[in-house]
GUKE-279023 format. One record per residue: x, y, z of N, C-alpha, C in turn; residue in one letter. Coordinates in steps of 0.05 Angstrom, whole numbers, padded with zeros to 5 digits, always signed. Last residue first. Example, Ala and Ser with C-alpha at 12.3 -4.5 7.8 and 13.67 -1.06 7.14 Angstrom:
# GUKE-279023
+00257-00045+00142+00273-00021+00143+00258+00001+00157S +00264-00114+00156+00246-00090+00156+00264-00066+00156A 
# end
This chain:
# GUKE-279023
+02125+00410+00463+02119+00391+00453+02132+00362+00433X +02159+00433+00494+02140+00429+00508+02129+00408+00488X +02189+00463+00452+02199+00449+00479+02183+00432+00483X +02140+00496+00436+02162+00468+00416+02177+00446+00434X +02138+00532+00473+02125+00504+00466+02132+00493+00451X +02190+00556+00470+02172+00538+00491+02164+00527+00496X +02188+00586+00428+02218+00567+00434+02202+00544+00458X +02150+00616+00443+02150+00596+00419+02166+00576+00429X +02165+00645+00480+02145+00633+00477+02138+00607+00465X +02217+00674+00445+02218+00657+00475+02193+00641+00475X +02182+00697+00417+02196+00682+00402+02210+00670+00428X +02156+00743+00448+02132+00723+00428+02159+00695+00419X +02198+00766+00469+02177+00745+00493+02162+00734+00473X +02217+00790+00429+02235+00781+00433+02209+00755+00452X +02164+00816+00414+02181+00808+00393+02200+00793+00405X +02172+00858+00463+02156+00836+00464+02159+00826+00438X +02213+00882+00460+02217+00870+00479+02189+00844+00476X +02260+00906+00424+02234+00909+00414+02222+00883+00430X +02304+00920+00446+02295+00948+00438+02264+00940+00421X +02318+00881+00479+02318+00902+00489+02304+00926+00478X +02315+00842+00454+02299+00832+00480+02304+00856+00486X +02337+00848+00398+02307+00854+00404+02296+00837+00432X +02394+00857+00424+02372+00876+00411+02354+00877+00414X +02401+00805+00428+02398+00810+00447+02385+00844+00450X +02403+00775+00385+02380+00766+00406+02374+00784+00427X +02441+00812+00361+02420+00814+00349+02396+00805+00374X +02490+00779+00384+02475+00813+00382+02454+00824+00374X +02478+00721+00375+02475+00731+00398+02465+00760+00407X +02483+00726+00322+02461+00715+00325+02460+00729+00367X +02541+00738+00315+02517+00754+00303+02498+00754+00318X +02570+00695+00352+02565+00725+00356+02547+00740+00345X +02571+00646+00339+02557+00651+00350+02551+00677+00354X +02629+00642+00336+02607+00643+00309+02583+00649+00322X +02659+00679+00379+02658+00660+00363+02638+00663+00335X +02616+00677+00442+02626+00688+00420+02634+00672+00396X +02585+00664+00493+02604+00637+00468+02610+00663+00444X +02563+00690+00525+02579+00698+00527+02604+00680+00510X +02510+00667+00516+02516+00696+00508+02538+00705+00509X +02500+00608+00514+02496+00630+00491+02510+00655+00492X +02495+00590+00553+02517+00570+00536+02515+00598+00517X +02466+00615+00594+02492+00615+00595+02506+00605+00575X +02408+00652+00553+02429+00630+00556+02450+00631+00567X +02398+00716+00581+02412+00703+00563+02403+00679+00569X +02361+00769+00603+02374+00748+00607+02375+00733+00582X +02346+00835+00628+02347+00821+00601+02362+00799+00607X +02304+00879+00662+02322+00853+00673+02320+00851+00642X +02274+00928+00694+02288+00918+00667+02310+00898+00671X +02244+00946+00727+02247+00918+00730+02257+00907+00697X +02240+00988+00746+02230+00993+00727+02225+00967+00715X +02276+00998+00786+02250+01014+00794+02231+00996+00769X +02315+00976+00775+02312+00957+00794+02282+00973+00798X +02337+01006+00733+02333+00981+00718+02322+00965+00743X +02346+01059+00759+02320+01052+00737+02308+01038+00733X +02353+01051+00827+02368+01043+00805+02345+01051+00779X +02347+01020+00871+02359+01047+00882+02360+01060+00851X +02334+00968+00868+02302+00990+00869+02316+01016+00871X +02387+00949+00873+02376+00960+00854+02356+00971+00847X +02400+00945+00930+02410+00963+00922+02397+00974+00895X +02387+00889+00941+02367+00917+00939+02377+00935+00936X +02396+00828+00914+02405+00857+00914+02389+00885+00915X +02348+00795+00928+02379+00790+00943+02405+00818+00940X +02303+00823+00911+02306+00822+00937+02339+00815+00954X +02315+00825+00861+02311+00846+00881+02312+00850+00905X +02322+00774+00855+02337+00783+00845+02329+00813+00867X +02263+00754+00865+02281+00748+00876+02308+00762+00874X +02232+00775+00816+02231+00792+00851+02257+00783+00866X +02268+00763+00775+02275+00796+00777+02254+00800+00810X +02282+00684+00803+02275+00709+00778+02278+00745+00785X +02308+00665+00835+02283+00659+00834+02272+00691+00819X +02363+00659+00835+02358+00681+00861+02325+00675+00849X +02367+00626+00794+02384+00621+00817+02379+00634+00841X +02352+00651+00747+02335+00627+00760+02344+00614+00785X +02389+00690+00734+02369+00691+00747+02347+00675+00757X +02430+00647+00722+02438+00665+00746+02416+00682+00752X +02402+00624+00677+02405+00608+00698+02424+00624+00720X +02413+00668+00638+02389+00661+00645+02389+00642+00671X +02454+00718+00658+02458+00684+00644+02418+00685+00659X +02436+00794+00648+02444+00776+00660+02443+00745+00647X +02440+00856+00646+02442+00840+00626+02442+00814+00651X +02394+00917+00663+02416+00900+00669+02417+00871+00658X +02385+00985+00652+02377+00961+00642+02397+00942+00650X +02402+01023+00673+02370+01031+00666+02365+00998+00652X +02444+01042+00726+02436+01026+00708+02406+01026+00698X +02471+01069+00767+02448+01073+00760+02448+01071+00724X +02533+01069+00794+02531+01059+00771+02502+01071+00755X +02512+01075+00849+02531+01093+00827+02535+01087+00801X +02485+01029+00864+02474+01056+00867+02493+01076+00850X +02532+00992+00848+02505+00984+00835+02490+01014+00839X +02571+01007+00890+02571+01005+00860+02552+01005+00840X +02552+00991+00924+02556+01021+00920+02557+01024+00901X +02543+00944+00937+02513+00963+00926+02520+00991+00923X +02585+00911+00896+02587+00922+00926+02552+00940+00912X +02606+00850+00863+02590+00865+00861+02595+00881+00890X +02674+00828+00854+02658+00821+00864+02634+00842+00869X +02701+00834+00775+02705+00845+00807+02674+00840+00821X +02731+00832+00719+02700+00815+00735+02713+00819+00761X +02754+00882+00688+02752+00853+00692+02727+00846+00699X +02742+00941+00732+02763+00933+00710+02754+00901+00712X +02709+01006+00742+02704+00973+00743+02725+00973+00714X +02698+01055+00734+02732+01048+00739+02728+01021+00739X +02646+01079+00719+02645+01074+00746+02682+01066+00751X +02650+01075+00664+02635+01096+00672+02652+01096+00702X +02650+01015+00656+02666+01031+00658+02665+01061+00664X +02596+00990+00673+02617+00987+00691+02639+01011+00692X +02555+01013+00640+02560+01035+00664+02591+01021+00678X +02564+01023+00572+02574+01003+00592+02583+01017+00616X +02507+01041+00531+02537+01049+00551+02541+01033+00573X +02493+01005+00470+02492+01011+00505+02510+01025+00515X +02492+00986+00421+02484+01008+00419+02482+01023+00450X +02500+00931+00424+02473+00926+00418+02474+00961+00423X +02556+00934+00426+02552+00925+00408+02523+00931+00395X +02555+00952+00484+02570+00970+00462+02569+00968+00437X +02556+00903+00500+02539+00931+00506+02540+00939+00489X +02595+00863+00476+02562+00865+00474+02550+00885+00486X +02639+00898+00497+02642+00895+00473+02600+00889+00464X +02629+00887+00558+02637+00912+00548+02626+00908+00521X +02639+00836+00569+02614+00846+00567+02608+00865+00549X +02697+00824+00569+02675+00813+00541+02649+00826+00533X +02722+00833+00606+02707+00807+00608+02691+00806+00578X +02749+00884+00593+02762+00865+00593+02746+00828+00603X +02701+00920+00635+02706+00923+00610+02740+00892+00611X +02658+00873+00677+02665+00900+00670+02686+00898+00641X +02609+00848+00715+02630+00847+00697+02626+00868+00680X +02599+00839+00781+02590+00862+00766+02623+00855+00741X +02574+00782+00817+02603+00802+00809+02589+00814+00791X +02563+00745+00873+02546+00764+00852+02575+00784+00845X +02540+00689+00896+02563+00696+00889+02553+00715+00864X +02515+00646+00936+02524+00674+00945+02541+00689+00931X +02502+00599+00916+02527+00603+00930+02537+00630+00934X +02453+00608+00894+02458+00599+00911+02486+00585+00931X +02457+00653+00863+02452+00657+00893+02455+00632+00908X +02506+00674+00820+02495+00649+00833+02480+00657+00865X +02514+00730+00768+02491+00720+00798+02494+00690+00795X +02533+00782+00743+02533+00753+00743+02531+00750+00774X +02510+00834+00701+02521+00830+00728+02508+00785+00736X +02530+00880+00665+02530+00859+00669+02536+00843+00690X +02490+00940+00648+02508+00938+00667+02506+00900+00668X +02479+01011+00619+02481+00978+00619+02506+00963+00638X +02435+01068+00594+02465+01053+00608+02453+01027+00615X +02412+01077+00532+02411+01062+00554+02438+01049+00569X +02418+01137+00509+02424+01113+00506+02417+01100+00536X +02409+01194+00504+02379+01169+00519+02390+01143+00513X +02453+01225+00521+02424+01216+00544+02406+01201+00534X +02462+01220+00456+02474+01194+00477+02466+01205+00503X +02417+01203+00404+02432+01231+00430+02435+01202+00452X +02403+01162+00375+02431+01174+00377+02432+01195+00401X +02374+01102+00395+02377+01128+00403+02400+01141+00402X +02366+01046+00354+02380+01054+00381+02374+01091+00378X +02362+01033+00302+02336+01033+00323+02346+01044+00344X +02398+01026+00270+02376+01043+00258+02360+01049+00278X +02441+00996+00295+02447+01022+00301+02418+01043+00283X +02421+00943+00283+02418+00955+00303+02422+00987+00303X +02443+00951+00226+02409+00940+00234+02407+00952+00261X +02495+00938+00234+02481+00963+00220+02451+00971+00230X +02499+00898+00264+02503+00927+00277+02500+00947+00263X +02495+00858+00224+02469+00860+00249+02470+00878+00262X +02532+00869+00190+02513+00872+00184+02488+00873+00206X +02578+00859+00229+02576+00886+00214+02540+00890+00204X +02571+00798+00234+02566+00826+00258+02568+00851+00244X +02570+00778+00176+02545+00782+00195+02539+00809+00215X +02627+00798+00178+02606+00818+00149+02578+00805+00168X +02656+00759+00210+02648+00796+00208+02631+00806+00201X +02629+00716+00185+02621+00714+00213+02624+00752+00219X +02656+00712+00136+02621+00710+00138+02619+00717+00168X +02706+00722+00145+02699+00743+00130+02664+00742+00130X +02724+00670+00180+02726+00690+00184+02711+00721+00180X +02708+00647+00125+02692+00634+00151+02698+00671+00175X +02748+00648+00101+02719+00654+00081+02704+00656+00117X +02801+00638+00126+02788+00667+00125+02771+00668+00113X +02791+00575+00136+02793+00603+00167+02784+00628+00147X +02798+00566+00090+02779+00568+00103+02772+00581+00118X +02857+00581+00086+02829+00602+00059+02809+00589+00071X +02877+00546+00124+02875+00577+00133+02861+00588+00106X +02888+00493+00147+02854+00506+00126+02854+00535+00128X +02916+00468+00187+02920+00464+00155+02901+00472+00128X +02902+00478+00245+02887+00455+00222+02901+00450+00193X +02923+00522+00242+02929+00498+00263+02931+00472+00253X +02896+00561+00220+02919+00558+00224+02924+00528+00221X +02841+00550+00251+02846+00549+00216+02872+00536+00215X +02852+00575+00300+02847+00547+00296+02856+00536+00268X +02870+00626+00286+02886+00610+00295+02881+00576+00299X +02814+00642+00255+02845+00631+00239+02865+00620+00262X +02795+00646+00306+02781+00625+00284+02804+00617+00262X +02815+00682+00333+02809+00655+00345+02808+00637+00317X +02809+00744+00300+02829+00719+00309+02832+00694+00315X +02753+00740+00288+02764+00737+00270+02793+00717+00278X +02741+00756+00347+02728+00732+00343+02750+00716+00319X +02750+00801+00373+02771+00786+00370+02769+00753+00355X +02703+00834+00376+02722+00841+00354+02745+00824+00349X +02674+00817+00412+02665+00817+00395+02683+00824+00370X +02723+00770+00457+02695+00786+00453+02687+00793+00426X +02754+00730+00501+02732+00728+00483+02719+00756+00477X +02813+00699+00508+02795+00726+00517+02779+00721+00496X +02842+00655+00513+02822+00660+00519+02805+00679+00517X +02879+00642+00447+02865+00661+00462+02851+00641+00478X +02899+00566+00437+02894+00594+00431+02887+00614+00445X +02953+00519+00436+02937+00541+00459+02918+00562+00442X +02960+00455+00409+02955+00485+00397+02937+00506+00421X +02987+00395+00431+02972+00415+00429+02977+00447+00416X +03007+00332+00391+03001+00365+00384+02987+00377+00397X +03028+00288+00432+03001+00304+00418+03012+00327+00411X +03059+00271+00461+03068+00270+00433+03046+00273+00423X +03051+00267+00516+03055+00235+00507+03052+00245+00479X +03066+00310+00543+03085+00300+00542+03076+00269+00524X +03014+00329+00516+03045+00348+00504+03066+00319+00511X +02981+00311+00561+02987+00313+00532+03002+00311+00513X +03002+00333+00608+03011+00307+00601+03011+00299+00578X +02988+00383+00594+03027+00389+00592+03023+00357+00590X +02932+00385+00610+02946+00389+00581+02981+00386+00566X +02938+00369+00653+02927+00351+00634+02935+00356+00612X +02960+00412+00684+02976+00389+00686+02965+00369+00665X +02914+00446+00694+02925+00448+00664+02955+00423+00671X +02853+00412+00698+02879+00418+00707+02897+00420+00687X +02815+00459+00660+02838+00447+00672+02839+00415+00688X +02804+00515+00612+02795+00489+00630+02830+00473+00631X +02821+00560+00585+02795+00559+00608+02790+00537+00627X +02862+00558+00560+02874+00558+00589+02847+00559+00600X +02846+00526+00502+02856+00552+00513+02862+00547+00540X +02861+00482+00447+02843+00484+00474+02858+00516+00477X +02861+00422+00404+02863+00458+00407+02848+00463+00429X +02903+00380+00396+02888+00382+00404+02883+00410+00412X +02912+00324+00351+02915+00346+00346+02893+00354+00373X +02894+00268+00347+02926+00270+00329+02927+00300+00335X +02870+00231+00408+02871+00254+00384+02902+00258+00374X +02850+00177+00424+02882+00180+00412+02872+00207+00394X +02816+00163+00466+02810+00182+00440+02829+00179+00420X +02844+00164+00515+02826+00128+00498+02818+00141+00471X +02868+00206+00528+02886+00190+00518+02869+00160+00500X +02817+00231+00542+02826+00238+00517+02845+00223+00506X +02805+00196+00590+02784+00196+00570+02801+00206+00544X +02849+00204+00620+02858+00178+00611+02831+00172+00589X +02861+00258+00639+02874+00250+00617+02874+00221+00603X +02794+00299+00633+02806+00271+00647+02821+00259+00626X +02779+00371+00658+02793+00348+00642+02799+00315+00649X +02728+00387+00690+02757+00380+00700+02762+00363+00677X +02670+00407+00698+02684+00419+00676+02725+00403+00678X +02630+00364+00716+02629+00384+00695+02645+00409+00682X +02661+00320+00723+02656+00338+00739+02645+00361+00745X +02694+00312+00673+02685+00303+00682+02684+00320+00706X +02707+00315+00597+02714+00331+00622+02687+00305+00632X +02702+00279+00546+02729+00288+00558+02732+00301+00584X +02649+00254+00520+02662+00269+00535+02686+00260+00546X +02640+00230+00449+02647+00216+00478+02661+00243+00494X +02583+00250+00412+02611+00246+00418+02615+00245+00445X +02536+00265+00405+02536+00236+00412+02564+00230+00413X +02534+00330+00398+02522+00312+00422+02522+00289+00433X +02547+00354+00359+02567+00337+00369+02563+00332+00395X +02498+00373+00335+02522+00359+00311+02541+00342+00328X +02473+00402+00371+02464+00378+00368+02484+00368+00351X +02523+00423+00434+02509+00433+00391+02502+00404+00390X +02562+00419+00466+02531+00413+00472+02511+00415+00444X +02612+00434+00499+02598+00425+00462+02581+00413+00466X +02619+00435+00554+02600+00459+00544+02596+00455+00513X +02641+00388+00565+02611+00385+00568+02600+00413+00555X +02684+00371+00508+02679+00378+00529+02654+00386+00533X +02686+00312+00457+02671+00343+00470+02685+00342+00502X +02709+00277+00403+02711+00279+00433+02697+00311+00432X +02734+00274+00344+02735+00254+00364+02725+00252+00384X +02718+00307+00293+02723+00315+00312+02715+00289+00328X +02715+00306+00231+02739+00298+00238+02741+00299+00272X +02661+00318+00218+02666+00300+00216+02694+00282+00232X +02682+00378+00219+02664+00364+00247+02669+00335+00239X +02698+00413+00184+02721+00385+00192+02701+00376+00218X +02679+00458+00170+02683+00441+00147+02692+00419+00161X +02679+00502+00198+02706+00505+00188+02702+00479+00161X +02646+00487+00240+02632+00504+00218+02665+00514+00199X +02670+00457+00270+02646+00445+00256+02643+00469+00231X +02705+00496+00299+02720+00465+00275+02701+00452+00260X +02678+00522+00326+02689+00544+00297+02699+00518+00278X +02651+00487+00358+02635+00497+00334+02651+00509+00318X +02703+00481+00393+02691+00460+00379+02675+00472+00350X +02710+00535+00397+02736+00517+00396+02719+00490+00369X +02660+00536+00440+02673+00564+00414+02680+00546+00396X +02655+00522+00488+02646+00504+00465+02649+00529+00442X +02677+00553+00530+02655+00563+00514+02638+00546+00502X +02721+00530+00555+02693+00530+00573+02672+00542+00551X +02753+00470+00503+02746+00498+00524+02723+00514+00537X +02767+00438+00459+02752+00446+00470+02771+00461+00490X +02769+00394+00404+02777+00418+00404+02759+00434+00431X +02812+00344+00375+02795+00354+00404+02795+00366+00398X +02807+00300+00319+02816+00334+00330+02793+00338+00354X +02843+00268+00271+02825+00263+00297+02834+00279+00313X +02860+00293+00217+02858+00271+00224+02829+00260+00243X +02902+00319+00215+02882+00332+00234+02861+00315+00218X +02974+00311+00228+02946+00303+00220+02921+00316+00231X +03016+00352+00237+03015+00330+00208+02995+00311+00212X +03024+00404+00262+03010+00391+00263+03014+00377+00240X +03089+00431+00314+03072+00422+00275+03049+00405+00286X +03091+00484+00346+03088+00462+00344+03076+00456+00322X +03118+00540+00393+03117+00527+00371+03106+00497+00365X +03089+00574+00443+03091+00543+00437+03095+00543+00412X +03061+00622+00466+03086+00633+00451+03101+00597+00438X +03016+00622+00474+03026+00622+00491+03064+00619+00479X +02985+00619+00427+02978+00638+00445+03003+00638+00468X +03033+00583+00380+03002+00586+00393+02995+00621+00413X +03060+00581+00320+03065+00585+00342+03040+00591+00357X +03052+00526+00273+03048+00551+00281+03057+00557+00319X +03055+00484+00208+03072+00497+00245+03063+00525+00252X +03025+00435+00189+03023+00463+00197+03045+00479+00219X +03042+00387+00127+03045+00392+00159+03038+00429+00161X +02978+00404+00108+02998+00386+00124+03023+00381+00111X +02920+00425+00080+02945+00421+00076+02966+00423+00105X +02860+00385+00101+02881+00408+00115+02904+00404+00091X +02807+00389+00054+02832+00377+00058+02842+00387+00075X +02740+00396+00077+02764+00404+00066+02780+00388+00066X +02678+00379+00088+02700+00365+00095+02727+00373+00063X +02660+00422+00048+02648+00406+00058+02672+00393+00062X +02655+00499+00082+02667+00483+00070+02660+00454+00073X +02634+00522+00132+02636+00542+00112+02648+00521+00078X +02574+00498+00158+02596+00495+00151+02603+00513+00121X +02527+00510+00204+02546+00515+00168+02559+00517+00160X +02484+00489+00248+02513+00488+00234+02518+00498+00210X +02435+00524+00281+02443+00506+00264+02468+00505+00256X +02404+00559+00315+02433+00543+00320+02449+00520+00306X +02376+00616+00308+02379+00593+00296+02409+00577+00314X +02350+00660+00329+02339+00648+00322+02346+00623+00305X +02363+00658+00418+02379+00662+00382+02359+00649+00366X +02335+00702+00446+02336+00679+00447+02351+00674+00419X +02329+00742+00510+02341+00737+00484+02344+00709+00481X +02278+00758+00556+02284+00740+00550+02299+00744+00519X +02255+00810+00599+02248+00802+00574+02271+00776+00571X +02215+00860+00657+02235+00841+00637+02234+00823+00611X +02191+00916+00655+02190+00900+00655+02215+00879+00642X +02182+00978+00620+02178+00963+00633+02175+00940+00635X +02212+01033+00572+02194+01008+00577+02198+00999+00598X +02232+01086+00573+02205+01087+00587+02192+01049+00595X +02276+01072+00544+02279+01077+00575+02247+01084+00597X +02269+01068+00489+02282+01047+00511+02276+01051+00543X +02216+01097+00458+02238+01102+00479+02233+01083+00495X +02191+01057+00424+02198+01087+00416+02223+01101+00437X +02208+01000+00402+02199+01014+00423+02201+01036+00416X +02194+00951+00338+02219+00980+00366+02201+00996+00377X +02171+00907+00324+02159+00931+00326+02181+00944+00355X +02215+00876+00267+02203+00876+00292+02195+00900+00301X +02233+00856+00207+02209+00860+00218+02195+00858+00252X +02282+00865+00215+02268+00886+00199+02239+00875+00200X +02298+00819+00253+02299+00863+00267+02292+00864+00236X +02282+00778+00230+02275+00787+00254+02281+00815+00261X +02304+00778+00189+02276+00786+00182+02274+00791+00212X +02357+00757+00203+02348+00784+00186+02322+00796+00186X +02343+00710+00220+02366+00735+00233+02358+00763+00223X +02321+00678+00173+02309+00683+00200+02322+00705+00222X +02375+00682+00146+02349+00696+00139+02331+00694+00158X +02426+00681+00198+02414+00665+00179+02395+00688+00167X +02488+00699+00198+02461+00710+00200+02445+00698+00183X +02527+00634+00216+02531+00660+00205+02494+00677+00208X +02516+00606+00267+02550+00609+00252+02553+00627+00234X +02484+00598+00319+02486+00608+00288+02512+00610+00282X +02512+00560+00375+02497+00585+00362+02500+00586+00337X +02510+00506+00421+02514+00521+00402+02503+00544+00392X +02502+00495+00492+02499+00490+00468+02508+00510+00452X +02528+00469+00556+02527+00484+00542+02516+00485+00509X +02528+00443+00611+02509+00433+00583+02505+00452+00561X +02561+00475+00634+02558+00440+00627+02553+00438+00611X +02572+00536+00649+02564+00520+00622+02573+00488+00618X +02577+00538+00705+02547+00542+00691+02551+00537+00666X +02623+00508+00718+02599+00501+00726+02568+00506+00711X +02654+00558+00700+02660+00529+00682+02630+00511+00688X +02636+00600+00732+02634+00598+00712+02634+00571+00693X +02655+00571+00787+02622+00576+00774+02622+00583+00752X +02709+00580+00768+02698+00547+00777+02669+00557+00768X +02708+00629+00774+02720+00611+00746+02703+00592+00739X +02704+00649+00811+02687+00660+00796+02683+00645+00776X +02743+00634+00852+02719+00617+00857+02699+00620+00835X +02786+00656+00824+02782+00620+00826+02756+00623+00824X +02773+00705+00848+02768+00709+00817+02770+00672+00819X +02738+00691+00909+02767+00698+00893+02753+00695+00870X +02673+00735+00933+02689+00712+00933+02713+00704+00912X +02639+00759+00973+02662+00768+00959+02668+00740+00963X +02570+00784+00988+02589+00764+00984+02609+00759+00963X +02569+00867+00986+02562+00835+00975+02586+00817+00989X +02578+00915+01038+02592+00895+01011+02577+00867+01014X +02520+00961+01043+02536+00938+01056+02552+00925+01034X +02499+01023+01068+02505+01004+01047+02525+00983+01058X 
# end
């Protein structure tokens, strides 16, 4: 056995920020298309006998605003993620970005898109596609695009940088507001009132809040009818992020987020099984000890090694494996799967039925296709 190409948690970042440019939006709450999709899809009988790979696709990305252009009550002071006191007295004209495009959609679906000045490249949602970018390079802030913006308010997290952009901010008498980076399925509620907060709309933040839980509650009911209770036949799971063509393959583990979507769609998360902490660079020891029966991946990190042969071939450790015998590959959207946020129902659910009702999931990829196409 040999160690993969190892490269710093930086370099992981950068490709990270890299693969969501063009990032787009997700459902904001479970639409009726959400619903009918797992009560009317045909589940596998046993996960672990199927074959072959599959495709999650969300079935809606529309906006909904939980409110129609609210009032903020003003002035707001709140203290941010990073312990920053600071008032907000207009929200007015509001950046709101970071590598997810989260930030942005929770301010669209909060009722105040109207109010939003500027994107970073991962707000990609058709609602705020004709707004003037802010990053350049595809993901590096530029202080003299947001300063031609004059935002009265600007909510971001530590994903994107140079964070010297954000302190110049601060120093020319913007309100910024830091919130979380960490992203996953239970922390979503937080993020969204700290924006709320921020804004001067916190009974927004919590109607908005309370639709986005009661979705995931409700799409993990749904799920948990189809999954396999004896836990030998749950399907172990394993998230593993691939650029081949910069040689760069890490196995994400519990504290990246993944965890929480395994665990969500009914999975055992082999990272932790194995002591994997964070996002640590992939080794095939790992991958042979781990013996994964299904592996999650960004759709454009398997179009990077030239799909599940290619993928096999750059990691052979996995023919060592269920998911490498058996060619269970499941791939995302990069803008999609790992945007939590409002986006989260719709994501657990996509990713359900690419797993537990696999061709139901390839008939509605298909689709998505030719509409494309036409």
């Amino acid at each position: 056995m040999h160690v993969r190409a190892r490269t710093s948690l930086t370099a992981l970042v950068a490709a990270l920020m890299l693969a969501f440019i063009t990032a787009c939006g997700g459902a904001g709450e479970a639409s009726d298309a959400q619903g009918q999709r797992l009560e009317e899809a045909e589940f596998i009988d046993n996960p672990k006998d199927y074959e072959g790979p599959s495709t999650a696709k969300l079935a809606d990305s529309s906006i909904r605003p939980i409110a129609n252009n609210p009032s903020p009550e003003l002035p707001a002071t709140v203290t941010d993620n990073q312990g920053t006191t600071t008032t907000v007295t207009d929200a007015s004209r509001i950046l709101a970005i970071d590598l997810y495009g989260t930030s942005a959609r929770t301010v669209f679906e909060l009722g105040l898109g109207e109010n939003v000045v500027g994107r970073d490249i991962s707000t990609g949602f058709e609602e705020a596609a004709d707004l003037p970018l802010v990053t350049e390079n595809g993901h590096d802030l530029n202080a003299e695009a947001i300063l031609e913006l004059a935002p009265s308010v600007i909510i971001t997290d530590s994903s994107l940088g140079p964070w010297d952009v954000v302190l110049q901010m601060r120093d020319a008498g913007i309100p910024v507001i830091v919130i979380d980076s960490f992203r996953d399925t239970t922390n979503v509620g937080d993020i969204t009132m700290q924006i709320a907060e921020a804004l001067g709309i916190p009974e927004e933040g919590e109607k908005l809040t309370k639709r986005i839980e009661s979705d995931i509650a409700e799409i993990e009911e749904q799920i948990a009818q189809h999954i396999p209770q004896d836990e030998d036949d749950k399907l172990r799971m394993m998230f593993l992020y691939v650029r081949g063509q910069a040689g760069v393959y890490y196995i994400f583990g519990p504290g990246s987020g993944t965890d929480s979507l395994i665990t969500g769609v009914g999975g055992i998360d082999v990272a932790s099984d194995i002591g994997w902490d964070g996002m640590m660079p992939m080794t095939d020891e790992a991958i042979v000890e781990a013996q994964p029966d299904l592996v999650m991946m960004m759709t454009k990190g398997l179009e990077s090694v030239q799909g599940v042969d290619g993928l096999l071939e750059h990691v052979p450790a996995l023919a060592h494996t269920p998911a490498g015998e058996k060619r269970r590959i499941v791939d995302m959207s990069d803008y999609e799967v790992l945007s939590f946020g409002p986006n989260t129902p719709g994501v657990l659910e996509a990713l359900a039925l690419a797993i537990y009702a696999p061709e139901d999931s390839q008939d509605a990829a298909a689709n998505d296709e030719g509409q494309d196409a036409e």
